[in-house]
Wavefront OBJ file of the C-alpha trace (Angstrom):
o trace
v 20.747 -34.568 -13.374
v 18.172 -31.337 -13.230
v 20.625 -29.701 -10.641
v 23.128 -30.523 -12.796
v 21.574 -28.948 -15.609
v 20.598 -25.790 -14.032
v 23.709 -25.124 -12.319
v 25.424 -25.634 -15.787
v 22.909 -23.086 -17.069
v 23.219 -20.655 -14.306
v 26.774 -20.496 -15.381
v 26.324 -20.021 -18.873
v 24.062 -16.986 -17.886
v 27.015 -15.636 -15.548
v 29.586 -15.853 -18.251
v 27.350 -14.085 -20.454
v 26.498 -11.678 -17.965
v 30.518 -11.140 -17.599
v 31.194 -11.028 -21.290
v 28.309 -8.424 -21.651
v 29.541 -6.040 -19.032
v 32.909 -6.743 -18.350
v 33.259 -3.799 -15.894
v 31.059 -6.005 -13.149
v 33.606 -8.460 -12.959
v 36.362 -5.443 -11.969
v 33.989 -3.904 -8.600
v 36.867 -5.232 -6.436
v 39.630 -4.697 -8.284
v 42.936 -4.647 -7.044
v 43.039 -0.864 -6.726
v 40.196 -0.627 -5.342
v 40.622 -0.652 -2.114
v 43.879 0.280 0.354
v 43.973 -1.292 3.704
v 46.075 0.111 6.798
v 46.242 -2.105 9.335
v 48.254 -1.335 12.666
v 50.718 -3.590 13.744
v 51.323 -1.986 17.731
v 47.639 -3.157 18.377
v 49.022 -7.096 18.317
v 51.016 -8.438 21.212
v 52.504 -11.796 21.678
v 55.916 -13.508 22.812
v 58.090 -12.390 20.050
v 56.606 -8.874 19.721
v 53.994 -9.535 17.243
v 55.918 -10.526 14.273
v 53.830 -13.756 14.193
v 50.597 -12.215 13.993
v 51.996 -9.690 11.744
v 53.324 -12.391 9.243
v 49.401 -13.923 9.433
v 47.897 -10.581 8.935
v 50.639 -10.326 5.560
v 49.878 -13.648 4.733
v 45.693 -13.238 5.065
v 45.760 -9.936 3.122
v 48.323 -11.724 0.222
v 45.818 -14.801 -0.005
v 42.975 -12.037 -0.396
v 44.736 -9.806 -2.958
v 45.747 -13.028 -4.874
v 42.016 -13.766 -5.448
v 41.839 -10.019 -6.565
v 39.714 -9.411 -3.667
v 41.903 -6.021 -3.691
v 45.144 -4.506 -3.497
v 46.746 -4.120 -0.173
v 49.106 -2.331 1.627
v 49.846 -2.957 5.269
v 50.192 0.235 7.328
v 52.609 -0.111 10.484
v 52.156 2.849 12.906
v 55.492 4.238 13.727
v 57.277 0.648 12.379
v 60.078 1.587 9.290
v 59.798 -2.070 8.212
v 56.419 -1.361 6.721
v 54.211 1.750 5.192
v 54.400 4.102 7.840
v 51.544 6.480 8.810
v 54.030 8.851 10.086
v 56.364 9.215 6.786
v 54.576 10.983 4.183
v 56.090 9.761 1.024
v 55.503 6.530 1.661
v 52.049 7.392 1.837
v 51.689 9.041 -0.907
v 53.159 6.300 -2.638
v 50.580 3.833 -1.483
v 47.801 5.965 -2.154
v 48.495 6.264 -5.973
v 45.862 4.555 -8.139
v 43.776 3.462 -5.066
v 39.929 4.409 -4.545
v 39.126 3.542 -1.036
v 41.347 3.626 1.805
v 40.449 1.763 5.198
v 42.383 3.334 7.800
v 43.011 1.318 11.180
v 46.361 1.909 12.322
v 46.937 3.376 15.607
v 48.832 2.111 18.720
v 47.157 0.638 21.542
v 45.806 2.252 24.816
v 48.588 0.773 26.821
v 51.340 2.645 24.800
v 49.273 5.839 24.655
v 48.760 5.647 28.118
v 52.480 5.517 28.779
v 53.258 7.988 25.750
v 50.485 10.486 25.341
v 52.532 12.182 23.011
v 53.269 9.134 20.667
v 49.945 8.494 20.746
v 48.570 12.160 19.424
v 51.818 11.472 16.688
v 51.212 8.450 15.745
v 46.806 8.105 16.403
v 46.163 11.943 15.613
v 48.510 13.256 13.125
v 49.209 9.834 11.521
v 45.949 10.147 11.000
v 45.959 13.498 9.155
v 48.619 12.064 7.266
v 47.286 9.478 5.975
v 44.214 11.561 5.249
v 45.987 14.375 3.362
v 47.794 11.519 1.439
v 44.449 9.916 0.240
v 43.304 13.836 -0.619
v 46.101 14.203 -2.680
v 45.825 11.091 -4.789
v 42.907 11.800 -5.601
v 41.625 8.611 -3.775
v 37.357 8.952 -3.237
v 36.357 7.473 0.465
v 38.147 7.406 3.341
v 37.036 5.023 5.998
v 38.442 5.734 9.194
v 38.081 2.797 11.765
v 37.715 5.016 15.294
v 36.452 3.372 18.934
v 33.947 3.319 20.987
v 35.892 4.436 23.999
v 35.593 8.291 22.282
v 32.789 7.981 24.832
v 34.470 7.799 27.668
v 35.063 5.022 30.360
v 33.734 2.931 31.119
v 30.653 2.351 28.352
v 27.646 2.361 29.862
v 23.510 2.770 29.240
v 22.496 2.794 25.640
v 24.907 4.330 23.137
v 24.207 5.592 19.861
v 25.288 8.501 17.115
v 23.572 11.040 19.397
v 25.808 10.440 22.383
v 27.907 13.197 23.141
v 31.592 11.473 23.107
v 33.626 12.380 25.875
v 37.058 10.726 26.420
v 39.596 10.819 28.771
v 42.207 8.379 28.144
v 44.528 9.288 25.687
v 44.161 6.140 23.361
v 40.412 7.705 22.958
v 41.687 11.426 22.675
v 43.868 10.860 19.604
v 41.078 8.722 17.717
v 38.301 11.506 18.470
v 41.097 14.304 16.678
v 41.727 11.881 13.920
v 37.736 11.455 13.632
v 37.420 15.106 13.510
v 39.729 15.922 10.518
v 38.236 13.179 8.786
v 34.370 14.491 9.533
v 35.980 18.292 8.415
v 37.105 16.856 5.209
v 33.791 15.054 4.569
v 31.635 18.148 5.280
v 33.724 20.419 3.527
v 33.181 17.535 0.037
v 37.186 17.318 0.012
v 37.019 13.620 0.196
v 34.159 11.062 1.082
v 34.955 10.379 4.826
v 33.125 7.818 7.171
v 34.121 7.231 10.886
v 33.303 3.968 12.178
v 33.597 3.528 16.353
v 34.454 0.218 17.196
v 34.283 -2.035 20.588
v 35.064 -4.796 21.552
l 1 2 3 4 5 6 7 8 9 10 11 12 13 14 15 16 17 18 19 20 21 22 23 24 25 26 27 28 29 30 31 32 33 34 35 36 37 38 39 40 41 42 43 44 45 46 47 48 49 50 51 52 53 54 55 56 57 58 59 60 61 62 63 64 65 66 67 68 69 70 71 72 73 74 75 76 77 78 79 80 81 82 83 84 85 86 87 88 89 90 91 92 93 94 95 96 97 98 99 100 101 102 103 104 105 106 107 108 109 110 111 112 113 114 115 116 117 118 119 120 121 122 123 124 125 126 127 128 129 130 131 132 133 134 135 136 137 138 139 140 141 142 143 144 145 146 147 148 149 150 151 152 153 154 155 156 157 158 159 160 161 162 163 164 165 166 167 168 169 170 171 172 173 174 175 176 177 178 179 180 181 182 183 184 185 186 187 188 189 190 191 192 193 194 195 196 197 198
């Protein structure tokens, strides 16, 4: 009965809480945050289109629960919001505060198709990035990789690291890292770079 009693008063407190300042309840709004995903990274018997369908599906459930708004970025795919047509970025980027950038194709296309990859990795990239400047959008969050360090990753590894890559999939994320950095330290935009493994 106590439990019962204090979790109905520990509600009473949050919806008082809510009704005083309303604007807490909107911190993840629906435009509050954009997220480009690639599609090119995902691989399976029928090309990807099931794991793209659970990716829709995952963000959808998300954005229902006003977790925020999404948009799914393809990388070079006309189906979806492409990173390398810059209306349609533009258009996504309207009304949105944060944009999470991970689309990029994988390190077996770009070593196949270096050039692809600096299109679609490096000025995709800057596309997206000059998109997000022009909407006015605040933070840019660009999701990079750890292989900027070169191959393969060894010792200890931290911001102080001098990257140096060689494979192509790691050469078009450091130039997409390094217009985001630029735009950050010149106060165009708020930019972060996060390096990921895995």
């Amino acid at each position: 009965r106590r439990s019962g009693r204090r979790r109905r008063r520990r509600r009473r407190r949050r919806q008082q809480r809510n009704q005083e300042h309303p604007r807490r309840r909107h911190r993840g709004s629906r435009d509050s945050i954009f997220a480009a995903k690639g599609t090119s990274n995902f691989c399976d018997a029928d090309g990807g289109a099931s794991i793209r369908a659970g990716l829709a599906a995952d963000l959808k459930a998300l954005a229902e629960r006003k977790a925020f708004r999404h948009v799914v970025l393809a990388t070079d795919d006309q189906s979806l919001v492409s990173v390398i047509d810059e209306a349609q970025l533009h258009a996504a980027c309207d009304g949105v505060q944060c944009v999470v950038h991970l689309a990029s194709v994988n390190e077996n296309v770009c070593a196949a198709d270096p050039v692809r990859a600096l299109m679609v990795n490096g000025l995709g990239s800057l596309r997206t990035l000059m998109a997000a400047i022009s909407r006015g959008v605040r933070r840019f969050i660009y999701m990079s990789t750890a292989h900027v360090y070169g191959a393969p990753l060894t010792g200890i590894i931290d911001e102080r690291t001098l990257p140096r890559p060689e494979h192509p999939y790691a050469i078009s994320h450091r130039v997409a890292e390094d217009f985001v950095l630029a735009a950050h330290g010149k106060g165009i935009i708020e930019g972060i770079v996060l390096r990921l493994s895995n």
